[in-house]
Phi, psi and omega in degrees: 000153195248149179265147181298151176244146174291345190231088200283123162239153176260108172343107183329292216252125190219337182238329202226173137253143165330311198215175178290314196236131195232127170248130159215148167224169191196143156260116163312104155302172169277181197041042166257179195203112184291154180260163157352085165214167214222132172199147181304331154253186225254148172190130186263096178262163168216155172249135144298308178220149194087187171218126193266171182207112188257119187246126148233204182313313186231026200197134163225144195269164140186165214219090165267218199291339186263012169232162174213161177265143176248147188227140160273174170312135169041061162242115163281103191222162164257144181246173188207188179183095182302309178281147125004081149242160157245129149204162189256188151225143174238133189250097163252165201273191200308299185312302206281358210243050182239335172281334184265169180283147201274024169201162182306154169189180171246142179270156165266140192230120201263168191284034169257323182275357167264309175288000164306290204298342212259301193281346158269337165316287163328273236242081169306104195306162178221166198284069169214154186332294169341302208266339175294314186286323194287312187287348169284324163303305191297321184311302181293342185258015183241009148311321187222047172274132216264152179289146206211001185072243174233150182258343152220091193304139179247169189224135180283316172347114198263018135312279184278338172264355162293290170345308179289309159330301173326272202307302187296356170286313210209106169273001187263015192296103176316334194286152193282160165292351164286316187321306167281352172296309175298328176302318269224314204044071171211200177237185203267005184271309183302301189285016148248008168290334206275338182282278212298311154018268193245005219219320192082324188203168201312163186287294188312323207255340159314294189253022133299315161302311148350282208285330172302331196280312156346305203259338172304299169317285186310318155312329192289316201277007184085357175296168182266168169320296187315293160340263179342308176290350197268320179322294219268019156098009172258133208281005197184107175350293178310281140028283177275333165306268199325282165352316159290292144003273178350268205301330198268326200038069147177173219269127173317333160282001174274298191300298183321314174282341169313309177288341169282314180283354179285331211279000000 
């Protein structure tokens, strides 16, 4: 469910794009929100910092910096953000969306399309043969950007979604999965039949991620690692580097300088 947002924004584009290939980027407060809307092209969102979040009818996206979401032509969705974000969008028109997929998903963005994406951010395009050529490159690498589904999926299952719900109220939540099987009043076999399901992949892997798109947030805000680890249920700094290191492939002080030195 989505909370009214304090900061309502209005959709750049409302009748035509400008161009074929459109780059914008915006910085987000927290709690902001594009309201319920539909447009004839295709648009590729991604954050720099922060995490975007795309709600559509039966389906929510959400992403942090190594995914961006892809939306097709006339999918009617809301985008939101709980946090601080910068994120862009690349907009394209109809004819040009037949290389991407024909239904929303999250893309992975390897490090050529990020840095694509980084250098029109820095350098605010201008209407020359160069940037025309560069957006045509971000085109071709997010053509063979690997599919990635919702990088963190949910489930209508009524088993499975008070759980998930659960966790995501509180990611630093301790209980083991027979524990939360028991709140469910199911068992913990039924509910990793239901992870793999509805989810694409394990109940473990589910909620490491969970808990990275936390600590992204938390990082922004300057906690320290420990903190952050003590937050998210972990008996131990290290504990949680690795775990991050994992998912992220790089140390939460690598990613935080990282992210300082772009900002």
């Amino acid at each position: 469910m989505i909370k009214t947002s304090q900061h309502l924004q209005i959709p750049p584009f409302s009748e035509a794009l400008p161009a074929p290939i459109v780059f914008r980027t915006a910085c987000m407060p927290a709690a902001a929100s594009y309201p319920r809307h539909r447009h004839a092209w295709g648009e590729f969102v991604y954050a720099f910092s922060g995490v975007m979040e795309i709600a559509l009818a039966r389906h929510h996206y959400l992403a942090p910096p190594q995914y961006g979401i892809w939306l097709p032509p006339n999918v009617e969705h809301v985008g939101f953000n709980r946090h601080a974000a910068t994120h862009c969008s690349l907009y394209l028109a109809p004819a040009l969306c037949s290389v991407l997929p024909s239904i929303p998903c999250a893309l992975t963005a390897g490090p050529l399309l990020r840095a694509i994406l980084d250098e029109l951010r820095l350098h605010p395009p201008t209407a020359t043969v160069e940037y025309e050529r560069l957006l045509q490159v971000l085109l071709d690498q997010l053509a063979c950007s690997p599919h990635a589904g919702s990088y963190l999926p949910t489930s209508s299952d009524p088993l499975l979604g008070p759980v998930l719900r659960a966790l995501k109220a509180d990611p630093g939540d301790p209980r083991s999965l027979p524990q939360l099987a028991r709140m469910a009043n199911t068992s913990e076999r039924t509910l990793v039949r239901r992870c793999q399901r509805d989810l694409g992949m394990s109940f473990v892997e589910w909620r490491q991620r969970l808990k990275v798109i936390e600590a992204l947030a938390l990082l922004e805000k300057g906690q320290t690692v420990e903190t952050i680890a003590f937050d998210l249920g972990y008996s131990s700094a290290s504990a949680f580097i690795s775990m991050f290191r994992r998912m992220m492939g790089a140390t939460p002080v690598e990613y935080r300088k990282g992210k300082l030195t772009k900002n």
